[in-house]
C-alpha positions in Angstrom: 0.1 6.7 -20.0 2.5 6.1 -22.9 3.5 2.8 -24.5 7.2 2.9 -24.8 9.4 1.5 -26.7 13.1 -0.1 -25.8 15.6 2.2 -27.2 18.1 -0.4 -28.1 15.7 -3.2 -29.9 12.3 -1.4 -30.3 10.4 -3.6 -28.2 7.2 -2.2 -27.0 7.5 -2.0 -23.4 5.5 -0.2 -20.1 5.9 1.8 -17.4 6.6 -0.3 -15.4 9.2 -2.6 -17.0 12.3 -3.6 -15.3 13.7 -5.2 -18.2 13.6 -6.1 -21.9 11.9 -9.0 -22.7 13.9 -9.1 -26.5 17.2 -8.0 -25.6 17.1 -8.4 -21.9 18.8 -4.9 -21.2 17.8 -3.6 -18.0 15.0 -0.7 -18.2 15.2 2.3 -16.3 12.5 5.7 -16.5 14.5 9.2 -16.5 12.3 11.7 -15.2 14.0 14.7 -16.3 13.7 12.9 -20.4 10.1 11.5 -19.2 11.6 8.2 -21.0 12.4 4.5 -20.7 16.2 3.6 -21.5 17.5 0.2 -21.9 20.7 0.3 -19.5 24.4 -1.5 -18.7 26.1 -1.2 -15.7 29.3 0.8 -15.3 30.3 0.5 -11.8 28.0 1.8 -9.5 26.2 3.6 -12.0 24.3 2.9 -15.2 24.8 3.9 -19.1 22.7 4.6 -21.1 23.2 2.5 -24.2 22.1 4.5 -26.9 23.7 7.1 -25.1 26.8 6.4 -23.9 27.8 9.8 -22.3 24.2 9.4 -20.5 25.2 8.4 -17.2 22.6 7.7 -14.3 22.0 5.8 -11.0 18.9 3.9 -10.1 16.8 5.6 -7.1 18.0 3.7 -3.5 14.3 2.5 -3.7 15.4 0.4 -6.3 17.2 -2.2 -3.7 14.3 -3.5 -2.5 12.2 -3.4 -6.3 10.1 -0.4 -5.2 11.0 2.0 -8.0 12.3 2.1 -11.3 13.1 5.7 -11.7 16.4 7.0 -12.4 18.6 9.8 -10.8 21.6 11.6 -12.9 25.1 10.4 -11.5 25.6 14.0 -9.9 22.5 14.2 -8.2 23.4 14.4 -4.6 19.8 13.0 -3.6 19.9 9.9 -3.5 16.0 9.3 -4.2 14.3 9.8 -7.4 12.1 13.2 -8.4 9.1 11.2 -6.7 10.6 9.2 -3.9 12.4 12.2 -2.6 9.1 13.5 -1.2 8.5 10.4 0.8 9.0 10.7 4.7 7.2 8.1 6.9 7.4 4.9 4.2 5.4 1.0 5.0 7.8 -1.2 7.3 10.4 -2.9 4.8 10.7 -5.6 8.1 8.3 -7.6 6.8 6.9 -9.0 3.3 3.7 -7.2 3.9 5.5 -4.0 3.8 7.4 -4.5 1.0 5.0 -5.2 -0.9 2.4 -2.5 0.2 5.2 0.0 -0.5 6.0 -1.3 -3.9 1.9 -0.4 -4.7 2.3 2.5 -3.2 5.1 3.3 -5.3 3.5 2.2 -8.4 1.0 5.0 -7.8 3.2 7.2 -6.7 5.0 7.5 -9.5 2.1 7.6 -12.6 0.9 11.0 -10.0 4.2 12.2 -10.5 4.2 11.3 -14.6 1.5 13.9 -14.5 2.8 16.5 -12.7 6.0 16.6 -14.7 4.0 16.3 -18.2 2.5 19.4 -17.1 5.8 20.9 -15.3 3.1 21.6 -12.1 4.9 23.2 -8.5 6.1 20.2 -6.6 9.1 21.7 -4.4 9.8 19.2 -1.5 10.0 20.0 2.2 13.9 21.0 1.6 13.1 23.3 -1.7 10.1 24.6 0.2 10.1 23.9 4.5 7.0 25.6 5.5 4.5 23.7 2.6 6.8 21.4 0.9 5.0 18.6 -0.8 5.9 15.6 1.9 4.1 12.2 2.0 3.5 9.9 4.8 2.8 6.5 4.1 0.5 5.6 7.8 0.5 2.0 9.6 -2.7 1.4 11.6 -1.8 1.6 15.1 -3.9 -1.3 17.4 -5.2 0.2 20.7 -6.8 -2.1 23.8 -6.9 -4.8 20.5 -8.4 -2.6 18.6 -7.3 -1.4 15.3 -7.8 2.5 14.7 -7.8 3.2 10.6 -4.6 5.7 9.7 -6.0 8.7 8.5 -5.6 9.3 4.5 -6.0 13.3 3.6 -3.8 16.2 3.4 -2.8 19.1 5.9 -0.6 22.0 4.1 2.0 20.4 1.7 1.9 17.1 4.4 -0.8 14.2 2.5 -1.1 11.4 4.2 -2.3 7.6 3.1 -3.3 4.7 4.8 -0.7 2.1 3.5 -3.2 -0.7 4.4 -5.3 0.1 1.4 -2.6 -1.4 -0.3 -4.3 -4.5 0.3 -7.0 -5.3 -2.1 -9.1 -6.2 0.7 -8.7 -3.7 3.4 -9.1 -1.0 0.1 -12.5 -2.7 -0.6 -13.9 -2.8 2.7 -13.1 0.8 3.0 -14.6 1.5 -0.3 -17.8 -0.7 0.4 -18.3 1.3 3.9 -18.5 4.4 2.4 -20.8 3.4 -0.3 -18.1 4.9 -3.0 -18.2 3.5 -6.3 -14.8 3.7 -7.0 -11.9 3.9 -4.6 -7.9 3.3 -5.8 -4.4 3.9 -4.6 -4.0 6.1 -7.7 -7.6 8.0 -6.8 -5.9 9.1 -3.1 -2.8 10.5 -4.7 -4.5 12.9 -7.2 -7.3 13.5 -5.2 -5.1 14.9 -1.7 -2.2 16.1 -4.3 -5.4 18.2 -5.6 -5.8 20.0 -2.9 -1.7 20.7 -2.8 -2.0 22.2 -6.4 -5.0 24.0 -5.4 -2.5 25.8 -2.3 0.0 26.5 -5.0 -1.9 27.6 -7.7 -5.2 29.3 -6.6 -4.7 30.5 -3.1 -0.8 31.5 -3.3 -1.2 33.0 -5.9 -4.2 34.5 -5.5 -6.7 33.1 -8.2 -9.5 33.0 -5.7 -12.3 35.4 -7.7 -12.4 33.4 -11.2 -12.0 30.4 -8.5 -15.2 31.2 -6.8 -17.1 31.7 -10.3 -16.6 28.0 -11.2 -16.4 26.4 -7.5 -18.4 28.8 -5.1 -17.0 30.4 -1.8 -14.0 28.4 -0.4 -14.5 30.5 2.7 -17.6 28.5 3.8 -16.7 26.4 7.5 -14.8 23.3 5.9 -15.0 21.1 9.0 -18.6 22.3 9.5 -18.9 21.3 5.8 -17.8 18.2 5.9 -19.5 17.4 9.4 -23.2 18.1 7.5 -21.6 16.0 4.8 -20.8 13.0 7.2 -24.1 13.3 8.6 -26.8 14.0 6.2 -25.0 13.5 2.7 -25.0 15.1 -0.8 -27.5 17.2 -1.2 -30.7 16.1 -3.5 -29.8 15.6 -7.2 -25.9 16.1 -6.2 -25.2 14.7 -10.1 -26.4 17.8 -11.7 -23.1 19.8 -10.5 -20.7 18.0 -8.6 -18.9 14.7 -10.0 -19.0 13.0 -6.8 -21.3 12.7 -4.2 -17.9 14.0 -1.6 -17.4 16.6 -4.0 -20.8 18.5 -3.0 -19.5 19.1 0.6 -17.0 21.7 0.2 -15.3 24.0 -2.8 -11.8 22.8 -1.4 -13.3 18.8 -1.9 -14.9 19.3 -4.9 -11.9 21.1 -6.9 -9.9 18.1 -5.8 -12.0 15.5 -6.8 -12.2 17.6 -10.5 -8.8 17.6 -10.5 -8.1 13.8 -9.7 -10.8 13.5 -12.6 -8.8 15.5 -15.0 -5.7 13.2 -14.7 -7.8 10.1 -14.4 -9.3 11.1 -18.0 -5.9 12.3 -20.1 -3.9 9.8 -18.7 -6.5 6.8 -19.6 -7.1 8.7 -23.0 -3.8 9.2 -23.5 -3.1 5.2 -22.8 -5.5 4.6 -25.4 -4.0 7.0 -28.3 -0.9 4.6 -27.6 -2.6 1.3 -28.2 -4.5 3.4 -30.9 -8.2 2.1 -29.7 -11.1 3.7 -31.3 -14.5 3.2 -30.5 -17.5 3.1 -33.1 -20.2 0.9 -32.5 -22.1 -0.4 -35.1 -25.3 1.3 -35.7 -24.4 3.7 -33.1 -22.4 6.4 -34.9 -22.9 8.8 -31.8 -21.0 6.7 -29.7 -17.9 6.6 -31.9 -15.1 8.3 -30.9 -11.1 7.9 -31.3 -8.4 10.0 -29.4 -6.4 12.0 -32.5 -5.1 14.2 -30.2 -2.6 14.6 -27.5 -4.8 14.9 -24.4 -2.3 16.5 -22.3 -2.2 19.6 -24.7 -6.5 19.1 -25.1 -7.7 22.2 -26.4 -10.9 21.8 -23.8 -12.5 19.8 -21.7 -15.1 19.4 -24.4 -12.9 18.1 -26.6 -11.7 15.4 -23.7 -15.3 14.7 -22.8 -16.5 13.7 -26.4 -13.9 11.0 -26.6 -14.1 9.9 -23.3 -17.4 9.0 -22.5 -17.5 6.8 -25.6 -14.4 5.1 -24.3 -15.6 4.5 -20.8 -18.8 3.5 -21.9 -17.2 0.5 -23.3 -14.6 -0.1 -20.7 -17.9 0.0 -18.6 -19.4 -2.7 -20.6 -16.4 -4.8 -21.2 -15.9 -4.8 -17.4 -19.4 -5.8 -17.2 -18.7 -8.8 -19.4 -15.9 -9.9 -17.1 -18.3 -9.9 -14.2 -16.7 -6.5 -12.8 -18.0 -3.3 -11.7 -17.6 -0.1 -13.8 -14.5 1.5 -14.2 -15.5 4.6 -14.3 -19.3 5.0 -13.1 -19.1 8.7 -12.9 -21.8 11.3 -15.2 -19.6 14.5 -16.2 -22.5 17.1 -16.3 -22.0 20.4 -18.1 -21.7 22.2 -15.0 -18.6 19.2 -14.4 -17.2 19.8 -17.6 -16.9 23.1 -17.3 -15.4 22.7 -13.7 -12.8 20.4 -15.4 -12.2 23.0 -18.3 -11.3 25.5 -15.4 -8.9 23.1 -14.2 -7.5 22.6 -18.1 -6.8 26.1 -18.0 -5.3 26.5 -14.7 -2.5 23.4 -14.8 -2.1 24.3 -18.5 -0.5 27.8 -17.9 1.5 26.9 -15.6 
């Protein structure tokens, strides 16, 4: 993710921002621009101020601090590029909703930072009824006092998340009981948007035999697949191809966890050419490594690999100084990096 800057007083500022901690203009992101503008009202709309002409509206999620995103004046929707895919959203009746959906949102929208850096398909259920990328943000439901778990994963263009793992705890109990080492808001959204990419990009177009080369035979049973999965695991030495232990169960699962992996990666490397970190460790010159490069244009995934696993290795260890776990405790295999070039390849033509 990018470090911005305000437009009007050159303040660094983040994603994120609402306002302007120097000038105290109000901040606004433009989608269509991919930018952060420092804004003054006019009316019901905004200006932009180094732009006068510029004239937008904040997305109607922006009443209740959800979203920061703007939408041009003429724009009929009245949602942003991202929030226009939402259908079932967490119950704005209570503070607990509110704030789940402003996480939610959060996550929602650095997916959909992606997705535009790389101009990928993303028509919503009106552009595209039949398989339409729609999300639906799912309450638990309580039945004879028990709670049954919403159901997070992906059917057609429809993905579904639990908005529970919002909550730091409920996400970590989750996490804990099924022995992942790493389980986020942000990981859900790439992973089931992978498997909407893989729809619009593989099968509909019909990409399945150079598909097959680098993932195997889609065609194999998926609910049997996942059944064995559930039941007897990965299979013995899982690492040596597959970047997750889910991954191994199914070509479907294991080209979304690669792709959640690919936009985890550039956008953490790219966050890191903005702050311009560099790694190089004394006495340990094979372990250096700094990010000269725009990852989102990479030229493989071997040139991603070489300066990330230097970088993680020391977010690993600095999180290991704080008392954390790893942030990223993950072994990218040549069989993986070559799985992730494939992806490279495929969202980069687009």
């Amino acid at each position: 993710m990018r470090l911005y800057a305000c437009d009007h007083c050159g303040q660094p500022v983040h994603f994120d921002n609402r306002q302007c901690v120097r000038c105290g203009y109000r901040l606004g992101f433009v989608p269509e621009r991919l930018a952060m503008y420092a804004l003054e009202a006019d009316g019901s709309n905004w200006r932009l101020v180094a732009e006068p002409t510029g004239i937008v509206r904040f997305c109607s999620n922006a009443t209740l601090d959800i979203c920061n995103w703007m939408v041009e004046a003429g724009d009929p929707e009245p949602f942003c590029l991202a929030c226009r895919h939402n259908r079932l959203v967490p119950n704005t009746d209570t503070q607990q909703g509110i704030d789940r959906w402003r996480r939610i949102g959060q996550a929602q929208r650095h997916l959909f930072y992606s997705m535009l850096r790389w101009h990928l398909p993303h028509p919503d259920c009106k552009q595209d009824p039949e398989s339409g990328l729609v999300f639906d943000f799912l309450e638990d439901e309580v039945q004879d006092g028990t709670v049954v778990p919403a159901t997070t994963g992906h059917e057609e263009g429809l993905i579904t998340i639990r908005a529970a793992e919002a909550d730091d705890v409920t996400r970590e109990q989750a996490r804990a009981s099924m022995n992942e080492p790493y389980r986020t808001l942000l990981g859900h959204f790439r992973h089931e948007t992978g498997h909407f990419i893989w729809n619009k990009l593989i099968r509909d177009r019909d990409e399945f035999d150079a598909f097959r080369a680098v993932f195997g035979d889609e065609r194999a049973d998926y609910e049997a697949a996942l059944q064995r999965h559930y039941d007897h695991g990965p299979p013995p030495n899982w690492q040596e191809n597959f970047i997750s232990a889910y991954a191994s169960a199914h070509p479907w699962e294991d080209f979304a966890e690669c792709f959640a992996h690919y936009l985890h990666i550039v956008d953490t490397l790219e966050t890191a050419r903005s702050f311009g970190l560099a790694v190089d460790p004394r006495g340990y010159h094979e372990m250096a490594a700094e990010v000269d490069f725009n990852p989102y244009k990479a030229e493989s995934a071997e040139q991603l690999v070489s300066a990330w696993i230097p970088l993680s290795v020391a977010i690993n260890s600095i999180q290991r100084s704080m008392g954390e776990r790893d942030s990223y405790p993950f072994i990218l295999s040549p069989p993986v990096v070559a799985k992730l070039d494939y992806i490279r390849q495929v969202i980069g033509g687009v």
